[in-house]
Legacy VTK file of the C-alpha trace (Angstrom):
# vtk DataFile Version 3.0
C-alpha trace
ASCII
DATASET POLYDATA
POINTS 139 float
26.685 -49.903 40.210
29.334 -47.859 38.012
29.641 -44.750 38.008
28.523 -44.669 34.205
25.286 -45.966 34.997
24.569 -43.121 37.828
25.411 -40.116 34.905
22.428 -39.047 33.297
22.649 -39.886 29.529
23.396 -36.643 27.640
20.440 -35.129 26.272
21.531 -32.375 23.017
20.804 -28.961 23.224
18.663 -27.149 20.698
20.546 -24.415 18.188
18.150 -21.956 19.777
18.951 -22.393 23.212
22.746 -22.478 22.258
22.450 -18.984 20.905
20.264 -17.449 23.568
23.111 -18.320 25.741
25.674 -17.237 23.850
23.380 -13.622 23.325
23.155 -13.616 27.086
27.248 -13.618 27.764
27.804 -10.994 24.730
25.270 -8.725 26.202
27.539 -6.684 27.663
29.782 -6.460 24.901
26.664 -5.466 22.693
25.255 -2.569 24.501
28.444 -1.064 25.361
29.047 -0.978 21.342
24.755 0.470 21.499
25.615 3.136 23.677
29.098 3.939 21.782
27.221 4.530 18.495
23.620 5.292 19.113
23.886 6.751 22.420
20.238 8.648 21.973
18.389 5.154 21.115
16.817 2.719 23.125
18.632 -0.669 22.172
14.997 -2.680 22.989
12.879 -0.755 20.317
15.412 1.846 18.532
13.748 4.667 18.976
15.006 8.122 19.871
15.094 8.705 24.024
13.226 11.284 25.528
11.647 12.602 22.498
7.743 12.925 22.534
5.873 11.590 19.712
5.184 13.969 16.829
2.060 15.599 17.376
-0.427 14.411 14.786
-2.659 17.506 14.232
0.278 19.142 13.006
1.280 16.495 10.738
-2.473 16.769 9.783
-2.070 20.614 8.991
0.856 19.910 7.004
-0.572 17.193 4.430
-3.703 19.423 4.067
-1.473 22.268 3.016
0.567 20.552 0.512
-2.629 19.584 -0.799
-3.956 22.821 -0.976
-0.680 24.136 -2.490
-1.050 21.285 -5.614
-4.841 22.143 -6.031
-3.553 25.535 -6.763
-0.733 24.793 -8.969
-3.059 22.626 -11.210
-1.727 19.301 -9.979
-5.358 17.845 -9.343
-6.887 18.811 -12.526
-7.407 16.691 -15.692
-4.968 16.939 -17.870
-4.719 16.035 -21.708
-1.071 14.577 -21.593
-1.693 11.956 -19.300
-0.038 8.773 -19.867
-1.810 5.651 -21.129
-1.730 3.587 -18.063
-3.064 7.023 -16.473
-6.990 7.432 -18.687
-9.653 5.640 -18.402
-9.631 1.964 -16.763
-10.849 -0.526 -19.268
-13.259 -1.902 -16.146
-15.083 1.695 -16.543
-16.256 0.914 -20.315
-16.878 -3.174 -19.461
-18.947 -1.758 -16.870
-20.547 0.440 -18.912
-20.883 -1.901 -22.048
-21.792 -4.678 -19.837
-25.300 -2.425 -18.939
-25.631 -1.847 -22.493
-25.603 -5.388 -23.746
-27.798 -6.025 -20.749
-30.673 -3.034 -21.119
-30.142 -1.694 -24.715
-29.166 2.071 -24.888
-31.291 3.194 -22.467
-28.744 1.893 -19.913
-26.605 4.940 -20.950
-29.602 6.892 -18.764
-29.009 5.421 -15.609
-27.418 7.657 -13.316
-24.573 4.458 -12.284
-23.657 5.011 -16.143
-24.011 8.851 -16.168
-21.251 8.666 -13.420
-18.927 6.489 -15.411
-19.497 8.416 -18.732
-18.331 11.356 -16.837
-15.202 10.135 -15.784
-14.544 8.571 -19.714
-11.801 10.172 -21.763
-12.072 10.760 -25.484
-10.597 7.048 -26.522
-12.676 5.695 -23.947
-16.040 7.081 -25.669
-15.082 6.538 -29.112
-14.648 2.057 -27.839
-18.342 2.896 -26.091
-19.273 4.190 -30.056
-18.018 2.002 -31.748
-19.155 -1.325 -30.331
-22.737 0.148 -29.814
-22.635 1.102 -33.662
-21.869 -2.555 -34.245
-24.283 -3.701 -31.631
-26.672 -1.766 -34.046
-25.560 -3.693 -36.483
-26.099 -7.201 -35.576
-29.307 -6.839 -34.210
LINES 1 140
139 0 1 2 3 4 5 6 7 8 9 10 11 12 13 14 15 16 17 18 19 20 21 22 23 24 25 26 27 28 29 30 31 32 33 34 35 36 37 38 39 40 41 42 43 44 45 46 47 48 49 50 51 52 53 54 55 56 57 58 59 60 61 62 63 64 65 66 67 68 69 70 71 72 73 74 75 76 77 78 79 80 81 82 83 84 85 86 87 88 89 90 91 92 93 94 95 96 97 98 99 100 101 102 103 104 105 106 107 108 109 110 111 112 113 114 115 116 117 118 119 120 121 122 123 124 125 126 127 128 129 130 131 132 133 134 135 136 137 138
């Protein structure tokens, strides 16, 4: 036999494997230049060495204090110049026009409707008026 025949054929190596091995000899070279510019982070997960997690009860205290600070500046409450993309959803009045097409004005009565009539803004109501006055006016 020659010695060609004896040599395995040669099989071709993935991209992926290729570049795991080439990762594997520039390791070195890689977390020497880690070190050199984060030398307080982990190079596995990036985070901060030695530094215990931020304790969530005070991160707690804090958002419920900014809250409390915008309550009292008036940040919460309902306020005349809000934007149009800001009043209320047109899904509110479907929903409420829906019921009315569906029970008559008596569905304004219903405590589901009460809700949403409470959270209308002025345009808002004038739509519910106007398409029960024409609702009046077909029937």
């Amino acid at each position: 036999m020659t010695a060609s025949l004896l040599q395995s054929p040669r099989i071709p190596i993935p991209d992926r494997v290729k570049r795991r091995k080439r990762l594997l000899r520039q390791r070195g070279a890689y977390l020497q230049a880690w070190d050199a510019n984060f030398p307080e982070h982990d190079p596995i997960t990036g985070r901060l060495q030695g530094v215990e997690p931020y304790d969530t009860a005070t991160f707690e205290r804090l958002c419920r204090e900014q809250d409390a600070k915008a309550r009292g500046a008036g940040f919460y409450h309902k306020r005349k110049d809000w934007p149009a993309s800001l009043l209320t959803p047109q899904v509110v009045v479907e929903a409420i026009w829906h019921s009315v097409r569906e029970g008559g004005v008596a569905a304004l009565d219903e405590p589901a409707n009460q809700e949403r009539l409470s959270r209308c803004d002025q345009p808002a109501r004038a739509e519910l008026k106007r398409r029960i006055a024409k609702l009046g006016a077909v029937r």
